[in-house]
C-alpha positions as CSV (number, residue, x, y, z in Angstrom):
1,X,-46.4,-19.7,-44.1
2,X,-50.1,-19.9,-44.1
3,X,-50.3,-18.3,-47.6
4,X,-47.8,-20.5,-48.5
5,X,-49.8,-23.7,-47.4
6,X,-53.1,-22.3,-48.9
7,X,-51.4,-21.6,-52.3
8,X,-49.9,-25.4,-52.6
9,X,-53.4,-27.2,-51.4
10,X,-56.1,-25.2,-52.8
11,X,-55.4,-25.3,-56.2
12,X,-55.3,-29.3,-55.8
13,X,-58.9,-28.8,-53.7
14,X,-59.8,-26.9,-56.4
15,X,-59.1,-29.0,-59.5
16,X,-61.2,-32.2,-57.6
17,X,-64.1,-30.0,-56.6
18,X,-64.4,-29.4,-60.1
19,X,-64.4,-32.7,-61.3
20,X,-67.8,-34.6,-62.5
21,X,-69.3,-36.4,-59.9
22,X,-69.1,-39.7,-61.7
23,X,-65.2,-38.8,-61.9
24,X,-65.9,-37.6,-58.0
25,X,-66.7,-40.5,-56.9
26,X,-64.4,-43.0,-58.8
27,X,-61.6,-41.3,-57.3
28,X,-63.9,-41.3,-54.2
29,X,-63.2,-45.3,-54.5
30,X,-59.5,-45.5,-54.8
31,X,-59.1,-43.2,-51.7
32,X,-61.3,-45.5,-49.8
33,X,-59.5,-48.7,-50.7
34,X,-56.3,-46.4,-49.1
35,X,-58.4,-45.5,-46.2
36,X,-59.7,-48.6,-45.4
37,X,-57.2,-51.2,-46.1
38,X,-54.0,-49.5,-46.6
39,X,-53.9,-46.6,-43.7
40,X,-57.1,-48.3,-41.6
41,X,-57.7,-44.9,-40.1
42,X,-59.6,-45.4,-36.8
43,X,-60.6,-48.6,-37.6
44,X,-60.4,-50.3,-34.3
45,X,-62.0,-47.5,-32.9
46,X,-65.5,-47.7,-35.1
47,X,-65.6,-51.7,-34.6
48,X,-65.4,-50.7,-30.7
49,X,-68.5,-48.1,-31.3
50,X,-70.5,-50.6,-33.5
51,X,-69.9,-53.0,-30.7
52,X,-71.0,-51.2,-27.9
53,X,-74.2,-50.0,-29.8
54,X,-75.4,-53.2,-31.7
55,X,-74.1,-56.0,-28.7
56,X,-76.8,-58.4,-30.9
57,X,-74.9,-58.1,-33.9
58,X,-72.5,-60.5,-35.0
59,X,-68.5,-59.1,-35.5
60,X,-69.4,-60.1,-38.9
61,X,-71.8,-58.1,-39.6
62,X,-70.7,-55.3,-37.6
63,X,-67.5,-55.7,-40.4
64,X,-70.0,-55.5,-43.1
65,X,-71.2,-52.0,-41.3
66,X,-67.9,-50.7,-41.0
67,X,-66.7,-50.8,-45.0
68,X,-69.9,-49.5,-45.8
69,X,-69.4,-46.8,-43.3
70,X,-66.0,-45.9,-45.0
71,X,-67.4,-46.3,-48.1
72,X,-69.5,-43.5,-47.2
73,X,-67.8,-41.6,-44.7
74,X,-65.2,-40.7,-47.5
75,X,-68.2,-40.2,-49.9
76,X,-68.9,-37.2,-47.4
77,X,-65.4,-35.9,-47.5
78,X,-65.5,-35.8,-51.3
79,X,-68.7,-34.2,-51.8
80,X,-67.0,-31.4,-49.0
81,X,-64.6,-30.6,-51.4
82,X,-67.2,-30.4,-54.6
83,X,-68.7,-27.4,-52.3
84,X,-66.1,-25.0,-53.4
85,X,-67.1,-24.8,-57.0
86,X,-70.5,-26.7,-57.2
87,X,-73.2,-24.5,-59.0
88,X,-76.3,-24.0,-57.4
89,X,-78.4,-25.9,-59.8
90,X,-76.1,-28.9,-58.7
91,X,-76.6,-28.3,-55.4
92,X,-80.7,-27.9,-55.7
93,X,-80.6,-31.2,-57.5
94,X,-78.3,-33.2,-55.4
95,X,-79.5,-31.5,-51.8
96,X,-83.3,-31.5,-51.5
97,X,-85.5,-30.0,-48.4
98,X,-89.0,-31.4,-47.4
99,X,-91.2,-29.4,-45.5
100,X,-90.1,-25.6,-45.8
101,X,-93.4,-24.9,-45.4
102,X,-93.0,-25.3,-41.3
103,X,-89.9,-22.7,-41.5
104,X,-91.8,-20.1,-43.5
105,X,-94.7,-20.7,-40.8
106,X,-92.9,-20.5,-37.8
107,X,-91.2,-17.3,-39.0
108,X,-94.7,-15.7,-40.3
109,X,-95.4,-15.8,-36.0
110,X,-92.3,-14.5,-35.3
111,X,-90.6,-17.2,-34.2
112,X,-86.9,-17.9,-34.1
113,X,-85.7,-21.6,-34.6
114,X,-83.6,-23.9,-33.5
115,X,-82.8,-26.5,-35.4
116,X,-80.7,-29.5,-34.1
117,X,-79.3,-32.1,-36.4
118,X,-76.6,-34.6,-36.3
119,X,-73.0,-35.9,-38.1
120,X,-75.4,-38.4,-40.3
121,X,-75.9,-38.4,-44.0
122,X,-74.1,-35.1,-45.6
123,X,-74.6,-32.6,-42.8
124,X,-72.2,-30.5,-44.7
125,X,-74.6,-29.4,-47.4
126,X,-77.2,-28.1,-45.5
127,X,-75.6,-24.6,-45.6
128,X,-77.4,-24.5,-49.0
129,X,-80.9,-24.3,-47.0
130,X,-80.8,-20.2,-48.1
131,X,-81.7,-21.3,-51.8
132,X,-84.8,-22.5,-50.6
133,X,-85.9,-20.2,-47.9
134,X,-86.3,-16.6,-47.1
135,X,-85.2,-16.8,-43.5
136,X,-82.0,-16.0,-42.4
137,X,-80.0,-19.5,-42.0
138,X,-76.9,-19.7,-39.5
139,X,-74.5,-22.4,-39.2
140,X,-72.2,-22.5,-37.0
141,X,-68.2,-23.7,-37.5
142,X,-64.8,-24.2,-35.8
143,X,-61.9,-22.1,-36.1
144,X,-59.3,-23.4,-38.0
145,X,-55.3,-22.7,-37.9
146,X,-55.1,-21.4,-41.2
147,X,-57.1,-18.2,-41.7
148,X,-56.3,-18.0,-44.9
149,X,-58.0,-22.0,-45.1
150,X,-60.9,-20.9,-42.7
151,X,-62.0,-17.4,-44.8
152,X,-62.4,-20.1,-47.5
153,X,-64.8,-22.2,-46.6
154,X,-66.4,-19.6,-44.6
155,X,-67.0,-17.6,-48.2
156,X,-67.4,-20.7,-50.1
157,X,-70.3,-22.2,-47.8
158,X,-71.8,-18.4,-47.8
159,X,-72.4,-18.1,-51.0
160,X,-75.7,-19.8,-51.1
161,X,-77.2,-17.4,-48.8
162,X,-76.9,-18.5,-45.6
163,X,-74.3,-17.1,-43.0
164,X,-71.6,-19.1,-40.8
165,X,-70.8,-17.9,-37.3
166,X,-67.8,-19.1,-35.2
167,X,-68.8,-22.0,-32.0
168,X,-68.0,-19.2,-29.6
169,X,-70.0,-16.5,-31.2
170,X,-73.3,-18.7,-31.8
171,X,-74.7,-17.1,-28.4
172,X,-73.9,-13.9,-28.8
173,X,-75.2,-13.7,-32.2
174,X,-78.7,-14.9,-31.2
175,X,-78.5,-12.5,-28.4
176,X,-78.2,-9.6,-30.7
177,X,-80.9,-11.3,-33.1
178,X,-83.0,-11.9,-30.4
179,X,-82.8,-8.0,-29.0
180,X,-83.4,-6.9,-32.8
181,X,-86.0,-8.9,-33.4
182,X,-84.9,-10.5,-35.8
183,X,-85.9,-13.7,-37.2
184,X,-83.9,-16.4,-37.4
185,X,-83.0,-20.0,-37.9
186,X,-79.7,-21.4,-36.3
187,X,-78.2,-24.9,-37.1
188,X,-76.9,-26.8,-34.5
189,X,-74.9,-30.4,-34.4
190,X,-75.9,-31.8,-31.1
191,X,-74.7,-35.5,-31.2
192,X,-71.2,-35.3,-30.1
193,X,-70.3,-35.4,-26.4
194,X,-69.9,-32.4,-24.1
195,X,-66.6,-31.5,-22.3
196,X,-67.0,-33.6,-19.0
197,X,-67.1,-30.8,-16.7
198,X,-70.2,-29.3,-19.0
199,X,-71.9,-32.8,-18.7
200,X,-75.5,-31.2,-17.5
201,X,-77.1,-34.3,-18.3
202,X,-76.4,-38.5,-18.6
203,X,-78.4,-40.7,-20.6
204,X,-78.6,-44.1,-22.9
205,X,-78.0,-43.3,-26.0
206,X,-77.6,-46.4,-28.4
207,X,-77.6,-48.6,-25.2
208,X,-74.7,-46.2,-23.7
209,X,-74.8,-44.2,-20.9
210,X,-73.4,-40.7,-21.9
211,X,-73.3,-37.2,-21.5
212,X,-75.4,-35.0,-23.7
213,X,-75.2,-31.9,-25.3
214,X,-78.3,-30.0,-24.0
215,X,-77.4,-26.3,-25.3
216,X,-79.8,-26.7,-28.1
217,X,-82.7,-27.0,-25.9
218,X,-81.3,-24.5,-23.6
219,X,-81.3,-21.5,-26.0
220,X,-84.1,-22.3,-27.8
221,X,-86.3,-21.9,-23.8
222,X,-83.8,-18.7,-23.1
223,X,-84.9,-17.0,-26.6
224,X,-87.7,-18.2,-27.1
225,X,-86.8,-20.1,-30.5
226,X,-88.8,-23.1,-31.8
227,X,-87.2,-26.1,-31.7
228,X,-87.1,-27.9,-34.7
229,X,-85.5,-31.4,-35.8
230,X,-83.4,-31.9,-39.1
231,X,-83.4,-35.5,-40.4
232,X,-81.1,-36.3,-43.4
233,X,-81.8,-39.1,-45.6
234,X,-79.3,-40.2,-48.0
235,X,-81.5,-41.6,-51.1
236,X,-78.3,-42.8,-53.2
237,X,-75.1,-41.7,-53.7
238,X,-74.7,-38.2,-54.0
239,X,-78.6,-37.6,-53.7
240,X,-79.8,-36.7,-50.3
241,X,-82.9,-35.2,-48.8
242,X,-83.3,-33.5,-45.4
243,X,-86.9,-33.1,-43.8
244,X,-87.9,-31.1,-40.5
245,X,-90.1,-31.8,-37.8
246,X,-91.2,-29.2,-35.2
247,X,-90.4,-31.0,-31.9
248,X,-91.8,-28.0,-29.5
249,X,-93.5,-24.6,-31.1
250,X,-93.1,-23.1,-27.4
251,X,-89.8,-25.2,-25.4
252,X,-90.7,-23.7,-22.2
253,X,-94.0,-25.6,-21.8
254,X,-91.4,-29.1,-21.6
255,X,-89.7,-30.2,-18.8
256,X,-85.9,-29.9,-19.1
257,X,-84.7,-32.7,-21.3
258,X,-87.7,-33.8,-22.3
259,X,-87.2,-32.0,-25.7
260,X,-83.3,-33.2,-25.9
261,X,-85.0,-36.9,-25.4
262,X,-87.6,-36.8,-27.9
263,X,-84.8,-35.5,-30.5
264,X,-82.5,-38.3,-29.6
265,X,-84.5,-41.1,-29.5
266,X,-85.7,-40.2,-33.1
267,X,-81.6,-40.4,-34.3
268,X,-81.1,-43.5,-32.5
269,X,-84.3,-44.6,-34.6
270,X,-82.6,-43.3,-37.8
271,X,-79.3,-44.7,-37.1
272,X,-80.4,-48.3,-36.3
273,X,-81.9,-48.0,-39.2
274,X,-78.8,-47.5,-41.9
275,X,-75.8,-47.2,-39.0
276,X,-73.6,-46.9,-42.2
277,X,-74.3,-43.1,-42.1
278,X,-73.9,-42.1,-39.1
279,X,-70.2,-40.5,-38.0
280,X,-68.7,-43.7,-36.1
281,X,-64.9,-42.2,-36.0
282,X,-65.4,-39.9,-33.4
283,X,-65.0,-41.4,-29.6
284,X,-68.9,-41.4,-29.2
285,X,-68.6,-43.5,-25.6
286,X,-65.3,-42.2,-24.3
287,X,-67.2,-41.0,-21.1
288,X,-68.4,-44.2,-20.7
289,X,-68.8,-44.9,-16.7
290,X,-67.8,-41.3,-15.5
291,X,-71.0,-39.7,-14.9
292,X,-70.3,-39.9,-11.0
293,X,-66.6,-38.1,-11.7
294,X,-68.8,-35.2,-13.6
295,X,-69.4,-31.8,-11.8
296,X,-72.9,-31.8,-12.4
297,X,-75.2,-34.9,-13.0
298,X,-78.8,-35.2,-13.9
């Protein structure tokens, strides 16, 4: 059944990854007007986010945020399925990277990096970091029904030299990096809440009090990485550029959180910014007043 799936859908995922991107993104329009105001997937639920992070906005302007949020949102989406056949050229042009230089550095003192980023801009396209540096670049992904589906994606996001690893197998594989001593860098999402029983740590986060994901700054103390933050900026449509910022050389010198805090209060600063960009169809607050039913607390 799964080959069956993969043999129906692909060669449709195919065909529109291989249209133009002017062609990309016209169709990229019509699926939008279904999105938005035929279907109105999660719709409710992103007015509810914008709500509860801009309380000083008016619902009319927190409407004008939303469209252009779905506007871009299925943008993203399109520009996911361009991966399979996009050429590398394409991708240099379209994906740029500002300050390599602090990667190549870090790496010439034999230190490991972790670098956290967030569901804002095009995170997907990061994976082409490999044509631009030297160091070994691990992303991490989710395991998907379909194997057929998920040795796809893994191969197609591969192929510009960096390497995916599965959630579950992102410690183990710096473990074995770290023993070998081998250099790495590791990519790492960490904007989305924890489980509730994981929530180490509660803070306001775009005027919310939440749980937040503190792994990141936990490995990077354990193994001794350098922990690095990955802004991306989208510059127009279909253009983006992503710049890092060393946020601690040596993580073990910070208090705990202090790293986690620094990081987040400079993506709260980015997405007050342009809000339009940032992922607002995930429940971001659904933990919302539960820090006291939590396991462990701050």
């Amino acid at each position: 059944m799964q080959k069956l799936v993969f043999y129906i859908v692909y060669p449709f995922v195919w065909l529109l990854s291989k249209a133009a991107f002017p062609v990309l993104y016209i169709i990229s329009d019509f699926v939008f007007f279904l999105v938005y105001y035929l279907i109105g997937y999660r719709k409710e639920l992103v007015l509810r986010n914008l709500q509860r992070a801009f309380p000083e906005k008016t619902q009319g302007e927190l409407r004008v945020i939303r469209r252009k949020f779905y506007h871009h949102f299925v943008d993203v989406f399109m520009e996911m399925f361009k991966t399979f056949t996009i050429s590398k050229k394409q991708m240099r042009k379209h994906y740029k990277f500002k300050n390599l230089s602090l990667l190549e550095d870090l790496a010439k003192k034999g230190k490991s990096m972790i670098v956290v980023g967030s569901h804002y801009g095009n995170w997907e396209w990061v994976v082409s970091l490999n044509l631009h540096t030297s160091v070994k670049a691990y992303a991490t992904y989710t395991k998907i029904n379909n194997k057929i589906f998920e040795n796809k994606i893994k191969s197609t996001r591969e192929r510009f030299g960096g390497f995916m690893v599965l959630k579950e197998d992102t410690i183990a594989n710096i473990i074995t990096n770290y023993r070998n001593k081998t250099i790495g860098i590791y990519g790492l999402l960490s904007d989305q809440s924890p489980q509730l029983s994981r929530a180490y740590y509660w803070k306001d986060f775009l005027g919310v009090r939440v749980p937040i994901h503190t792994g990141a700054e936990m490995l990077a103390k354990k193994y001794d990485c350098a922990y690095v933050n990955m802004q991306v900026k989208k510059v127009k449509r279909g253009y983006y550029e992503t710049e890092f910022e060393l946020l601690a050389e040596n993580p073990n010198g910070f208090p705990d959180y202090q790293i986690t805090d620094i990081f987040l209060k400079k993506l709260e600063k980015q997405i007050r910014e342009k809000p339009e960009y940032y992922l607002w169809t995930h429940n971001r607050f659904k933990h919302e007043g539960k820090e006291k039913k939590s396991k462990v607390k701050d």
